[in-house]
KOLLUMFI-594815 format. One record per residue: x, y, z of N, C-alpha, C in turn; residue in one letter. Coordinates in steps of 0.1 Angstrom, whole numbers, plus 5000, padded with zeros to 4 digits. Example, Ala and Ser with C-alpha at 12.3 -4.5 7.8 and 13.67 -1.06 7.14 Angstrom:
BEGIN
513249435078512349555078513249675078A/512849785071513749895071512950005079S/
end
This chain:
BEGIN
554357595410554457505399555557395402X/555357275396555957155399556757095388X/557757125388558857045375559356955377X/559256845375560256725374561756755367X/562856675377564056725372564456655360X/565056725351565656645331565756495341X/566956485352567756375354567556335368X/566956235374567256195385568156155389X/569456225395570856185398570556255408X/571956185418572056245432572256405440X/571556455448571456595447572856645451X/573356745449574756865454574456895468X/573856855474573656925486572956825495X/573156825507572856775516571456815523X/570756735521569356775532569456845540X/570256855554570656925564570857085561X/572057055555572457175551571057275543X/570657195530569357305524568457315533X/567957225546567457275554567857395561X/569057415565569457525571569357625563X/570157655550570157735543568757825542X/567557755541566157815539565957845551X/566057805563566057875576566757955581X/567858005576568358135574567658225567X/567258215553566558295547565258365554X/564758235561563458245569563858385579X/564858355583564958405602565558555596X/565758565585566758685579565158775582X/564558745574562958795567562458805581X/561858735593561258715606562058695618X/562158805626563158775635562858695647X/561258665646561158605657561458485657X/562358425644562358305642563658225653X/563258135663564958105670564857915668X/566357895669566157785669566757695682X/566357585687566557475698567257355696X/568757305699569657205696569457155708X/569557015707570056885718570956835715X/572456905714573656885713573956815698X/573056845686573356785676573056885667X/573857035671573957085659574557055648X/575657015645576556945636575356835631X/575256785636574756605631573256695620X/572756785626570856815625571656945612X/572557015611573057125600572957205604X/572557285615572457405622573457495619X/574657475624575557545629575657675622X/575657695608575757805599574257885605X/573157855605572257905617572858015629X/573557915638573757935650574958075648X/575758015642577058125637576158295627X/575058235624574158375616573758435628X/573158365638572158425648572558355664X/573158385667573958355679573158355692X/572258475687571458475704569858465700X/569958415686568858305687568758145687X/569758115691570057925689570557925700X/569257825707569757775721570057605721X/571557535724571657465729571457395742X/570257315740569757245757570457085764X/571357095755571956935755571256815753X/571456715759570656605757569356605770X/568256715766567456735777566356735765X/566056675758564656715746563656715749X/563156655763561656705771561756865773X/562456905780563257005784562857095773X/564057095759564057145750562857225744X/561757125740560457135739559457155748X/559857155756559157275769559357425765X/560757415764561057585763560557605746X/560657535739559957575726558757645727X/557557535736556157595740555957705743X/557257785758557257875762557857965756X/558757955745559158085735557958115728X/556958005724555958025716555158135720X/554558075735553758135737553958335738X/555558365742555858465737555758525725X/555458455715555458495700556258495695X/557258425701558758375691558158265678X/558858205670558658075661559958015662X/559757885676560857795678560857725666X/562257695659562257545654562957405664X/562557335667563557225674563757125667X/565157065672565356965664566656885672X/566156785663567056665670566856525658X/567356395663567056325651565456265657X/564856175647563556175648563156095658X/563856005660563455935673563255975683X/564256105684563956175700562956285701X/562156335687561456425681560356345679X/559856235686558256185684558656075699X/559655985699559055885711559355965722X/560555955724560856085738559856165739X/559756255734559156395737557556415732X/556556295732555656225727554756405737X/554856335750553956405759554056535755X/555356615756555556755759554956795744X/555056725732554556785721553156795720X/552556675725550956695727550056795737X/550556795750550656905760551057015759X/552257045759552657155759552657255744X/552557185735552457245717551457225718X/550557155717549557105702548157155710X/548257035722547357085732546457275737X/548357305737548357435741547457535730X/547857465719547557585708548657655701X/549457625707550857685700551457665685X/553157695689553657745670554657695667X/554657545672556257525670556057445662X/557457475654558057385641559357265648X/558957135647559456965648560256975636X/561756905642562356865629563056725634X/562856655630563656515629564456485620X/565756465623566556385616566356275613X/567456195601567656015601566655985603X/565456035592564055965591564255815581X/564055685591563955555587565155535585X/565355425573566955385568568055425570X/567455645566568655675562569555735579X/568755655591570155655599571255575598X/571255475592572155415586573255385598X/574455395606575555345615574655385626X/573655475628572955455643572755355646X/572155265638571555165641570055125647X/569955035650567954995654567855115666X/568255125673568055225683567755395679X/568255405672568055575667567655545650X/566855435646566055425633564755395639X/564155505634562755545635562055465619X/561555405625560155325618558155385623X/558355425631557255475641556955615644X/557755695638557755865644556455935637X/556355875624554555935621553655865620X/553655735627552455675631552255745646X/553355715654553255825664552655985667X/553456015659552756215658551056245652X/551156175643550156175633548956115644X/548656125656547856075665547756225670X/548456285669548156405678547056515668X/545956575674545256655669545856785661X/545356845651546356935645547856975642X/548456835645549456855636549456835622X/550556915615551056895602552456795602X/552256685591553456595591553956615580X/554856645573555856665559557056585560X/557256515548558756485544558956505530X/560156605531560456685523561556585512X/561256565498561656435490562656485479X/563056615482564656685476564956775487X/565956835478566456975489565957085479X/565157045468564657115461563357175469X/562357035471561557065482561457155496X/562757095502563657145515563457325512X/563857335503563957485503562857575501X/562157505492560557535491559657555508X/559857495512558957415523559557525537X/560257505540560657605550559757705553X/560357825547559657955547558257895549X/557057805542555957805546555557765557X/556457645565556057605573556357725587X/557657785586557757935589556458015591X/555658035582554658105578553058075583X/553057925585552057885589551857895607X/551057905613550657895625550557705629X/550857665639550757575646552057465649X/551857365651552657265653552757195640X/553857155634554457085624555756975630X/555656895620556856755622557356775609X/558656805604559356795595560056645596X/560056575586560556425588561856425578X/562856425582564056455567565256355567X/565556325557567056275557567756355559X/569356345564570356445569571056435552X/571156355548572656355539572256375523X/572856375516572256395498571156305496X/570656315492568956245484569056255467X/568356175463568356225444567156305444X/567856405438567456495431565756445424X/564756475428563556495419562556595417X/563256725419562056815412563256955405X/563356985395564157155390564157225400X/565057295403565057425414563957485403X/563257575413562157695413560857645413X/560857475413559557425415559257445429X/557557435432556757535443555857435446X/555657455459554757315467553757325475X/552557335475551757335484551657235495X/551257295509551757165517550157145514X/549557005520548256955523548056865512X/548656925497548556915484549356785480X/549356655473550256615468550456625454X/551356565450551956595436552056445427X/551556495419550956365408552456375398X/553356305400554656345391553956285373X/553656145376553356055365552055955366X/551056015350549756005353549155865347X/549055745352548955625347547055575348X/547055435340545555395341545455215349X/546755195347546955055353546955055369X/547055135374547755105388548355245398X/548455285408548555415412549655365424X/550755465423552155425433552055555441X/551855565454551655645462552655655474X/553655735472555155735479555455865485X/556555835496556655985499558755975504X/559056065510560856095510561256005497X/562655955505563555885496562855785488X/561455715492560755625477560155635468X/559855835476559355865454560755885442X/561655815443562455785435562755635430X/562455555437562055425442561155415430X/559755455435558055475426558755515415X/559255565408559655635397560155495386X/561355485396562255365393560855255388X/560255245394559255085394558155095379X/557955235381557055325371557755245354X/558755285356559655295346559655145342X/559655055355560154915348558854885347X/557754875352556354835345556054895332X/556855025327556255065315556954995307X/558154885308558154835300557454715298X/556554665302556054555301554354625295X/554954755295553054745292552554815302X/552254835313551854845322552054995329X/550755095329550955205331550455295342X/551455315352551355355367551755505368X/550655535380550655665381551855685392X/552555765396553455795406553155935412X/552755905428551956015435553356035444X/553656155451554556215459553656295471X/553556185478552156225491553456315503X/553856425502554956445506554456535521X/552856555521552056575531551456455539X/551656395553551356275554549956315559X/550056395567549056495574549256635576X/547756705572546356615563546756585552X/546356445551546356375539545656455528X/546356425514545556485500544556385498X/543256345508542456245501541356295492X/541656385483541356375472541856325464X/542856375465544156285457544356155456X/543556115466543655925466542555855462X/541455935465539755905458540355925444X/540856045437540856065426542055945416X/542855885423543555815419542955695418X/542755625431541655545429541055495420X/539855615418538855585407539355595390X/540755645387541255615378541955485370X/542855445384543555325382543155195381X/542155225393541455105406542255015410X/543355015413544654955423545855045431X/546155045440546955165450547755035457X/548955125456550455075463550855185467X/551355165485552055285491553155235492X/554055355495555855305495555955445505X/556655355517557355445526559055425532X/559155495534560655475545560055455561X/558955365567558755365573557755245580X/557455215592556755095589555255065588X/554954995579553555015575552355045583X/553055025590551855015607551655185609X/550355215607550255365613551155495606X/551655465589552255565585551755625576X/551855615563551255625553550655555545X/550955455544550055365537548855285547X/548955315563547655305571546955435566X/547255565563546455675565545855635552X/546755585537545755605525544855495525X/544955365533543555285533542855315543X/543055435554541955475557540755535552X/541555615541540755725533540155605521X/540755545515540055375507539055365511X/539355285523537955175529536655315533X/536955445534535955485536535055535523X/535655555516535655675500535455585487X/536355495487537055375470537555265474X/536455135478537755055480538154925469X/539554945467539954885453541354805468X/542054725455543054625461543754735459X/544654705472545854805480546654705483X/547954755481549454685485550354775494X/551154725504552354875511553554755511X/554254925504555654875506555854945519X/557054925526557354965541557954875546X/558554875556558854795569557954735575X/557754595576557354505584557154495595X/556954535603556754535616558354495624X/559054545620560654495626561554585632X/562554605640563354695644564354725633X/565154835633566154875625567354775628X/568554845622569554765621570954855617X/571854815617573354895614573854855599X/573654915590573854885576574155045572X/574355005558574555115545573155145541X/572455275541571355295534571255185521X/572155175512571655065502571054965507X/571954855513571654745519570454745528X/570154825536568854895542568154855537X/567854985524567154965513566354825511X/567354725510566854605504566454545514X/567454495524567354485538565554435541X/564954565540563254585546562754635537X/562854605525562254585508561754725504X/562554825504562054955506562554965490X/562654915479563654945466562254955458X/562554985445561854985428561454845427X/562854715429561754615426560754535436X/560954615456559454525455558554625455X/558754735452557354825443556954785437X/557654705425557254645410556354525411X/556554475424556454345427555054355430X/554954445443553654435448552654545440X/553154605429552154675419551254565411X/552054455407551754305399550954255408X/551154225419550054185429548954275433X/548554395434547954515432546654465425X/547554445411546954475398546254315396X/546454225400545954075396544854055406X/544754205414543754215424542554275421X/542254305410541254395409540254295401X/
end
């Protein structure tokens, strides 16, 4: 079940960390669970992990072909590697070995990327991934998730734990606002219809279904009444969920932390042009490299905020 939280304020906890936290729980319950660092335990939240289970966390240094080689090969043992690193080096680097050696193979490994989009923030253009799930999301049977609390974060674990195959976890490291009550429950594949509108349909996923919320909010005062979808599965897409949106609103705007090219808002006008096709708008990154800024600034930076949601909802909507 899915609760929206009383207040959207900023969460108590860090992404990283509630990631870890639930993969403890996981590895408590399954011992075959081990995990794989490239010298960023600290940075990725591990370490309480590593300090739980000592001679299941292997650090491979800065070797992440490597890394995810040996993930393949714990797999195929019947271990359930998680690896991780930030996301850049968890889809461009290690492109081959994930398609070959995971996916190809048949195998069970669980992908975790860090400093998904913006929120690398002092990395700068070099370690800000705009491209990590237009990238992955090419590969045959993977699952792609970004988890849009630590509410979620903790939900989500244990299943993806639970499930067979290759998965991409896409996450911010640091606090996120708060959007769902602890004890709310998530189906992956499934998205989540937070707010049910007839004007217009906002189709978002991490840090901008808070964003979509925000924009929800200022179109309703004008009148104007938008649904806000939490596509927090990129792959497989809920395209029912987007037929069914569709045919309610008959206008769709995506909002990503990522660039429009090949992410999510390429996958929901794939599923459009084949199924519903109405005027579609994407918020995202422009086709541009990252940069060294404050997630705020970011934010606005490559128009990722509430008002150019608002903006290109109005243009959406004068489209139909």
């Amino acid at each position: 079940m899915v609760v929206l939280a009383k207040e959207h304020v900023m969460g108590t906890i860090e992404m990283r960390h509630a990631y870890c936290d639930a993969l403890i729980d996981a590895a408590v319950k399954d011992s075959r669970i081990v995990s794989i660092n490239c010298d960023l335990s600290t940075s990725m939240g591990t370490v309480n992990f590593e300090k739980a289970f000592p001679d299941r966390s292997f650090n491979v240094g800065l070797e992440e072909a490597n890394g995810c080689g040996m993930a393949a090969g714990m797999s195929a043992t019947g271990l359930i590697p998680f690896f991780h690193s930030f996301s850049v080096f968890t889809s461009r680097r290690i492109y081959d070995q994930i398609f070959i050696s995971c996916a190809y193979a048949g195998l069970n490994v669980k992908l975790i990327g860090g400093d998904a989009g913006v929120s690398a923030t002092y990395n700068g253009g070099t370690h800000m991934p705009f491209d990590d799930v237009g990238i992955l999301r090419n590969i045959p049977t993977i699952t792609i998730v970004e988890a849009s609390d630590a509410v979620m974060m903790g939900d989500l674990i244990p299943k993806i734990a639970d499930s067979y195959g290759v998965f991409y976890l896409r996450m911010s490291r640091k606090k996120v606002v708060q959007i769902y009550e602890e004890g709310s429950t998530f189906t992956i594949g499934k998205a989540n219809v937070l707010r049910e509108g007839k004007d217009v349909s906002i189709i978002s996923s991490g840090i901008t279904v808070y964003e979509a919320l925000k924009a929800a909010d200022m179109l309703a005062s004008e009148g104007i009444s938008a649904s806000v979808v939490d596509m927090f599965t990129i792959k497989p897409i809920d395209a029912e969920c987007i037929i069914e949106q569709a045919q309610k609103t008959g206008a769709i705007v995506t909002a990503e932390n990522h660039s429009i090219i090949n992410g999510l808002g390429s996958t929901v006008a794939e599923v459009l042009v084949e199924n519903k096709l109405v005027p579609m708008e994407r918020v995202g990154v422009q086709d541009e490299f990252g940069e060294v800024g404050k997630q705020d600034y970011l934010m606005e930076r490559f128009g990722l905020t509430a008002k150019t949601i608002y903006e290109k909802t109005k243009i959406a909507i004068s489209r139909k």
